[in-house]
Backbone bond lengths (Angstrom), bond angles and torsions (degrees), N, CA, C in turn:
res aa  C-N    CA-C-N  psi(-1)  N-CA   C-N-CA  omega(-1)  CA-C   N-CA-C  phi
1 X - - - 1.444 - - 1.513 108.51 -
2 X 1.424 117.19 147.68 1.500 114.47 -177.99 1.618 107.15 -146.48
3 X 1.196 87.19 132.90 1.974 81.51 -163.33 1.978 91.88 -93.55
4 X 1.282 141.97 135.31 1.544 155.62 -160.59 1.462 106.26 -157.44
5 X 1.465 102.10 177.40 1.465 100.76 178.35 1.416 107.18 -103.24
6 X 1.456 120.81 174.85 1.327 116.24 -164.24 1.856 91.04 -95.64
7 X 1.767 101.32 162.98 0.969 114.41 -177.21 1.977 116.32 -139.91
8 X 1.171 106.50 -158.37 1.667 97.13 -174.11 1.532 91.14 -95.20
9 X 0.991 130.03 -15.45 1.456 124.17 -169.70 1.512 111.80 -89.25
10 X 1.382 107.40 0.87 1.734 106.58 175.23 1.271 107.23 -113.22
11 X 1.588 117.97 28.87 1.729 118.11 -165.25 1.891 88.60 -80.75
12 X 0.902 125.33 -59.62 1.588 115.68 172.80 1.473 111.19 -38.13
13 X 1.418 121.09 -60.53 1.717 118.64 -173.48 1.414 105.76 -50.76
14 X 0.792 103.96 -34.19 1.970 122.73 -158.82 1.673 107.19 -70.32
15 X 1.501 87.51 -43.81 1.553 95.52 -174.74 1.675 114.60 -88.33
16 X 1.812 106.44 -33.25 1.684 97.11 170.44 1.938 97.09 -68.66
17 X 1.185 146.36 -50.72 0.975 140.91 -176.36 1.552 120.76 -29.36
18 X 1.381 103.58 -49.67 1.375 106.74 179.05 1.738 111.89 -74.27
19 X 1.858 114.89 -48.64 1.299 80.48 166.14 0.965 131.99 -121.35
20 X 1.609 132.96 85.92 1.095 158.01 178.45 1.913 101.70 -124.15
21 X 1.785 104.86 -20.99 1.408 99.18 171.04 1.439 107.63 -80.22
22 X 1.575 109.67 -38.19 1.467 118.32 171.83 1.386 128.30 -27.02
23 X 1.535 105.11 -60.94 1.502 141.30 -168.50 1.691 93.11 -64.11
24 X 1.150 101.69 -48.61 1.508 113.67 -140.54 1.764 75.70 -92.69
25 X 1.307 140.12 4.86 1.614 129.67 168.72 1.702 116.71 41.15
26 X 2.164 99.01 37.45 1.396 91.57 174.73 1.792 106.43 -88.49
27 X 1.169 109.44 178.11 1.349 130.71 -136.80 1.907 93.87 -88.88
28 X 1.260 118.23 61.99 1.785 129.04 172.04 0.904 88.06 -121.81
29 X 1.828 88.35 -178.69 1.910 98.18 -162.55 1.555 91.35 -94.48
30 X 1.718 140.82 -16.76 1.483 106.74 -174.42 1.582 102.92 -86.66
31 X 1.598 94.98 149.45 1.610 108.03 162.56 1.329 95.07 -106.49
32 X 1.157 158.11 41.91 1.519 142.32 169.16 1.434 107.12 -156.05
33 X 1.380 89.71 123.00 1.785 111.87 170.85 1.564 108.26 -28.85
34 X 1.119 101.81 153.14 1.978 97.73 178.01 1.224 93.71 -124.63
35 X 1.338 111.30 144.52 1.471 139.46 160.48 1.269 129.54 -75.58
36 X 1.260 119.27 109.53 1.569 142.00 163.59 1.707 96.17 12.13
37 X 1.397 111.17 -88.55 1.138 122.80 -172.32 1.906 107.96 -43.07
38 X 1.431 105.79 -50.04 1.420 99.20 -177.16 1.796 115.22 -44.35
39 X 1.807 90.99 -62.34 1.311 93.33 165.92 1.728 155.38 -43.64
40 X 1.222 84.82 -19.42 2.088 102.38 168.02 1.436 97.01 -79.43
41 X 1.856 133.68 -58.28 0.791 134.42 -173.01 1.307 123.60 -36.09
42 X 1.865 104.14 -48.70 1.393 122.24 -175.34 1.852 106.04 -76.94
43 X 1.218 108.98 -47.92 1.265 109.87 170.84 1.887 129.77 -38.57
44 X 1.624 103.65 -55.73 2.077 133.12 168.38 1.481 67.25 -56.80
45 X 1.107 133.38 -92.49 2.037 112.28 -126.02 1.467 85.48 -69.19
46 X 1.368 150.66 -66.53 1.546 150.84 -167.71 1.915 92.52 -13.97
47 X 1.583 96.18 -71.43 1.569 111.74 -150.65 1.391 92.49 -61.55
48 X 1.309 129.02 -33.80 1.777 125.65 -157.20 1.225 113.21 -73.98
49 X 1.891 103.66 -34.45 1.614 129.41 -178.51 1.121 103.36 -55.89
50 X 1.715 118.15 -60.00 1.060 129.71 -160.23 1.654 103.45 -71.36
51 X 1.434 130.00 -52.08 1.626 115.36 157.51 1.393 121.43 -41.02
52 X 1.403 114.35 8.06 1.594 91.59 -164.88 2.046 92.47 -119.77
53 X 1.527 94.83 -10.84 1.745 108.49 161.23 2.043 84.39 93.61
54 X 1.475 118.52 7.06 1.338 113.31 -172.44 1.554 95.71 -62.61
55 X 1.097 125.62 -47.00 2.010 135.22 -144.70 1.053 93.61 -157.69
56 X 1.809 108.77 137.66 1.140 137.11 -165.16 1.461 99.61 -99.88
57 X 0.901 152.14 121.58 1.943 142.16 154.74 1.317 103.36 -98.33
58 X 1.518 129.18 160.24 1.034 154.29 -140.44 1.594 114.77 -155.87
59 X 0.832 155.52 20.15 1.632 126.63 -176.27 1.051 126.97 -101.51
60 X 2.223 96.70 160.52 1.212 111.06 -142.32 2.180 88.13 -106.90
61 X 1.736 111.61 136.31 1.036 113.66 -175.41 1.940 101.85 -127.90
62 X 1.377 76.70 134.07 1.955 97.35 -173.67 1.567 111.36 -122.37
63 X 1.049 113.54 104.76 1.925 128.17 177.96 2.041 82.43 69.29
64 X 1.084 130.43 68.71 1.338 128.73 160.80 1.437 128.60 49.44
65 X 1.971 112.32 26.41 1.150 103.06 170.92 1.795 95.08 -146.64
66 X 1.066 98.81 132.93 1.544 113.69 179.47 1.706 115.52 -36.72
67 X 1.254 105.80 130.76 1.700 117.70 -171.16 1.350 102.27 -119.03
68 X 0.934 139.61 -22.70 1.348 139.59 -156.83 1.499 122.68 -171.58
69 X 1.127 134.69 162.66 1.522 144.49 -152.20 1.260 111.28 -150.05
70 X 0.901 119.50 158.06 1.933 119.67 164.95 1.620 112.29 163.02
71 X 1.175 103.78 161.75 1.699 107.30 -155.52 2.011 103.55 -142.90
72 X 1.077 126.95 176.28 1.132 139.32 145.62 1.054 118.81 -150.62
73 X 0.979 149.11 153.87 1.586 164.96 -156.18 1.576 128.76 -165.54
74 X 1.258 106.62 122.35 1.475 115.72 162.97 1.515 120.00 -25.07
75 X 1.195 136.11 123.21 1.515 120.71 148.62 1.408 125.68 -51.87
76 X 1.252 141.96 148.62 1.221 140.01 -165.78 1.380 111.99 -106.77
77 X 1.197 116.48 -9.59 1.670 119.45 170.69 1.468 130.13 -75.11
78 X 1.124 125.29 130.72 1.146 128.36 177.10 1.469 129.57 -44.23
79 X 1.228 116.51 -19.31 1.367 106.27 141.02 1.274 115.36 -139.48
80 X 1.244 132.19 84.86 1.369 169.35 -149.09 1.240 112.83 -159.71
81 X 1.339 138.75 -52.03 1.306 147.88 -156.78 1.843 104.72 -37.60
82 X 1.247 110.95 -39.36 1.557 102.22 177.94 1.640 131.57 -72.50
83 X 1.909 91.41 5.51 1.603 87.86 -149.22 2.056 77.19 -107.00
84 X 1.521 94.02 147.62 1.972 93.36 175.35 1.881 91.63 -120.20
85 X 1.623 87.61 131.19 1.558 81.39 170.09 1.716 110.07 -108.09
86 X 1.669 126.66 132.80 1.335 126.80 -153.09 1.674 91.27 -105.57
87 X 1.400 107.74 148.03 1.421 110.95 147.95 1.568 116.69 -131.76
88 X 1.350 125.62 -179.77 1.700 135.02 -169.95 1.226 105.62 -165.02
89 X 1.437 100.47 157.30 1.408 98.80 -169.27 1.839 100.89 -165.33
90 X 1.138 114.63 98.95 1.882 111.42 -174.15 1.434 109.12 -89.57
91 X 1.043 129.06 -166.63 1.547 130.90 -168.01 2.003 92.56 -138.15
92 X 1.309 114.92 98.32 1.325 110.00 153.21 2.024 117.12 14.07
93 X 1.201 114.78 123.64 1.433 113.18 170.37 1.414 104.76 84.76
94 X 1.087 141.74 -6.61 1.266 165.70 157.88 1.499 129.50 -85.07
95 X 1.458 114.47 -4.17 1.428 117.43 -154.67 1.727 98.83 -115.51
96 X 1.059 117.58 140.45 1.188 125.41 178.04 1.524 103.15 64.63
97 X 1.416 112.77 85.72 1.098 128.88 -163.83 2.051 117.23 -170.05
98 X 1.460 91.68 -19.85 1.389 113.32 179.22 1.384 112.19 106.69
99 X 1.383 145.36 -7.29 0.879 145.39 -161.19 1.582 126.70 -68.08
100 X 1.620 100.13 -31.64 0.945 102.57 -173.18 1.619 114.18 -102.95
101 X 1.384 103.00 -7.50 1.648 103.39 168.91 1.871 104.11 -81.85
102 X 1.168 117.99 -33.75 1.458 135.54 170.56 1.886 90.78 -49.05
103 X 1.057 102.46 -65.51 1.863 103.65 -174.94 1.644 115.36 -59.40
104 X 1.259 112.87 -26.71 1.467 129.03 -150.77 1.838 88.93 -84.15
105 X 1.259 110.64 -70.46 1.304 137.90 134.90 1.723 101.41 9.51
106 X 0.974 123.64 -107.62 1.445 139.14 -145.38 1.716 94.08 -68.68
107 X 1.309 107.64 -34.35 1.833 105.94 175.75 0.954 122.95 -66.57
108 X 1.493 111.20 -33.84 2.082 128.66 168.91 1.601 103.55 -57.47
109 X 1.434 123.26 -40.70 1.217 98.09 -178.18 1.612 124.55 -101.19
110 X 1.586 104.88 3.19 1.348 127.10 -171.32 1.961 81.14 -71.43
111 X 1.225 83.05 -63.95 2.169 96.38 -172.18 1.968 95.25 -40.67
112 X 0.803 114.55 -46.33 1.803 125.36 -161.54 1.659 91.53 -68.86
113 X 1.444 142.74 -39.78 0.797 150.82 -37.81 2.216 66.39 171.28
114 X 1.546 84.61 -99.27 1.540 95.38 166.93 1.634 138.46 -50.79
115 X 1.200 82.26 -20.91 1.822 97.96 -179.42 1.444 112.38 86.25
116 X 1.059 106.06 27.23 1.510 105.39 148.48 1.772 145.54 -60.73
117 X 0.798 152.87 135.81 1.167 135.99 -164.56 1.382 106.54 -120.46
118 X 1.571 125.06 -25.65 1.312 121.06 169.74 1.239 105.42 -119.42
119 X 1.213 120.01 175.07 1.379 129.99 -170.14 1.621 85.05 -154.59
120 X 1.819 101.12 140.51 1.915 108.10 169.65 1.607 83.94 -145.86
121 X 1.589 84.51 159.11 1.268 99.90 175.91 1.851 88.06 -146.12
122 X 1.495 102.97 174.16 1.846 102.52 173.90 1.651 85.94 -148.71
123 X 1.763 102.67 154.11 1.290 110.90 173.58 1.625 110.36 -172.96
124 X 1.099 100.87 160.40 1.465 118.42 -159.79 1.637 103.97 -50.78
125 X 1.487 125.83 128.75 1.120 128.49 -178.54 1.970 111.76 -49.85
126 X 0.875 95.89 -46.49 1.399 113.75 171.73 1.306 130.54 -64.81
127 X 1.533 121.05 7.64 1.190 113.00 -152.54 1.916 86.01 -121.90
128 X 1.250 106.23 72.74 1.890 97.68 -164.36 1.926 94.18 -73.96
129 X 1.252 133.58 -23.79 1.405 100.75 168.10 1.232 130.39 -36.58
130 X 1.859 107.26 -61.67 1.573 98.20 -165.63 1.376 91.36 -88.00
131 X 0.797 152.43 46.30 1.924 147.02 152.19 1.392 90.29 -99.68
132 X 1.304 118.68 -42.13 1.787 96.38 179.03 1.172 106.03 -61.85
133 X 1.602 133.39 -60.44 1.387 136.62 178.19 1.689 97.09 -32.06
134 X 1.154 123.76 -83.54 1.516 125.53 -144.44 1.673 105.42 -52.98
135 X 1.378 113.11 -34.97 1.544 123.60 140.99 1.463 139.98 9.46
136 X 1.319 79.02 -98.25 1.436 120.57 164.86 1.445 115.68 -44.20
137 X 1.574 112.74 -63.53 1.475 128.07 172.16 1.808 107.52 -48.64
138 X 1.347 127.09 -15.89 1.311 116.91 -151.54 1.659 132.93 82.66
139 X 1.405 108.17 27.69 1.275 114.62 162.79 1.691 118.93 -105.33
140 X 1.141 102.71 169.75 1.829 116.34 173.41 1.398 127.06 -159.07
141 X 1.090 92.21 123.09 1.470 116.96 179.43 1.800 106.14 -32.87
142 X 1.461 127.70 106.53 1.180 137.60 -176.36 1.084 127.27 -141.07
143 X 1.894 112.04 25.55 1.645 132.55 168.77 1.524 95.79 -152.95
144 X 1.512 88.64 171.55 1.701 90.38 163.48 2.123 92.92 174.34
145 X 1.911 97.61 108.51 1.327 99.06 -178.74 1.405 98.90 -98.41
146 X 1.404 96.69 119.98 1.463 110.96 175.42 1.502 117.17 -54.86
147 X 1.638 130.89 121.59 1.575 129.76 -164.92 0.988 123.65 15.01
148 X 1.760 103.28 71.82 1.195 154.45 156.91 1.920 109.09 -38.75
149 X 1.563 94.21 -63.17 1.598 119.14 -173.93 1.182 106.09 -111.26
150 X 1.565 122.12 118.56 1.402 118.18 136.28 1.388 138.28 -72.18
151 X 1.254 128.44 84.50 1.404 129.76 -173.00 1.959 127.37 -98.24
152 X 1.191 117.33 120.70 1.367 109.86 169.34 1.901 86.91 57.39
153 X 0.824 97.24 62.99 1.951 87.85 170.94 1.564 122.36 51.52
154 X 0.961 102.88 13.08 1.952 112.66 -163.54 1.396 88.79 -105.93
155 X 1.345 132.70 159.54 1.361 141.42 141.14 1.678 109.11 -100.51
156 X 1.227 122.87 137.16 1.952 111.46 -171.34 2.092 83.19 -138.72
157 X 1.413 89.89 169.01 1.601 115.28 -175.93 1.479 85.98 -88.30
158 X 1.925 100.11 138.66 1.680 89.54 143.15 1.496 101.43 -109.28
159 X 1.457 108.27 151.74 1.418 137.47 179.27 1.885 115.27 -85.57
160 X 0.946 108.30 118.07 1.531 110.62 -175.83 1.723 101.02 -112.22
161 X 1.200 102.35 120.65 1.741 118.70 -175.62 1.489 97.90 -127.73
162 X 1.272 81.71 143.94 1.984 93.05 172.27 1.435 99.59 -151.13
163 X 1.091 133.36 170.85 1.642 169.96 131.46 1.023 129.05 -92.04
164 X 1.445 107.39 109.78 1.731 107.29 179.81 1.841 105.64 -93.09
165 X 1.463 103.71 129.75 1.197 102.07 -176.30 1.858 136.58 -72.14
166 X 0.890 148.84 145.30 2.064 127.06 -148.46 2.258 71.46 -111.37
């Protein structure tokens, strides 16, 4: 496995990646397959962001096809600027394997890196894998919007975790 930055040549990996989380009804906010076209779109602003040093991307590649995703980003508020909010994202069959503390990992110091001092992330109350990960990494649970998500008929918490950086 080799964690790199993303490129134009993983716009296919990138795009079964995303919906294969779809398919697979793990616990993000899209419910709908994305379209080719969406995906280049999302891909040009990703790569442009990332020339512009706005957002960091990350992905993790196993036998030469993209497994995983993840980002950090600046806050955009005026006084926000110290805070990075992270996201991740693995591909089924891939999980619990290290990858994502390996990813979790390399974004903490990317953020350290930028001069961030906090780092947040939010995630599905329900989702106790990566809460162990974010854990693990040195985060803690320090929000929680009560039925946040309506899913499949369920109402669930989202969980707001951050890390303050030493």
């Amino acid at each position: 496995m080799v964690l790199r930055f993303p490129r134009w040549e993983d716009l296919d990996d990138l795009l079964d990646l995303i919906n294969s989380l779809v398919d697979e009804r793990t616990n993000i906010v899209r419910d709908k397959r994305v379209a080719r076209d969406e995906e280049i779109d999302w891909l040009s602003r990703a790569l442009a962001s990332m020339e512009k040093d706005e957002i960091f991307y990350l992905v993790a590649e196993a036998d030469g096809k993209v497994i995983a995703n993840s980002e950090i980003c600046r806050r955009a508020g005026a006084y926000e600027q110290h805070v990075g909010v992270i996201g991740i994202a693995i591909r089924g069959g891939f999980r619990d394997l290290g990858i994502g503390t390996e990813m979790m990992n390399a974004l903490t110091t990317q953020g350290r890196t930028m001069g961030m001092s906090v780092l947040e992330l939010s995630v599905f109350a329900n989702n106790e894998r990566a809460i162990r990960v974010y854990k693990k990494v040195g985060f803690a649970e320090t929000g929680r919007v009560p039925r946040k998500f309506f899913k499949e008929g369920k109402y669930m918490d989202e969980i707001i975790m951050t890390k303050l950086m030493e």
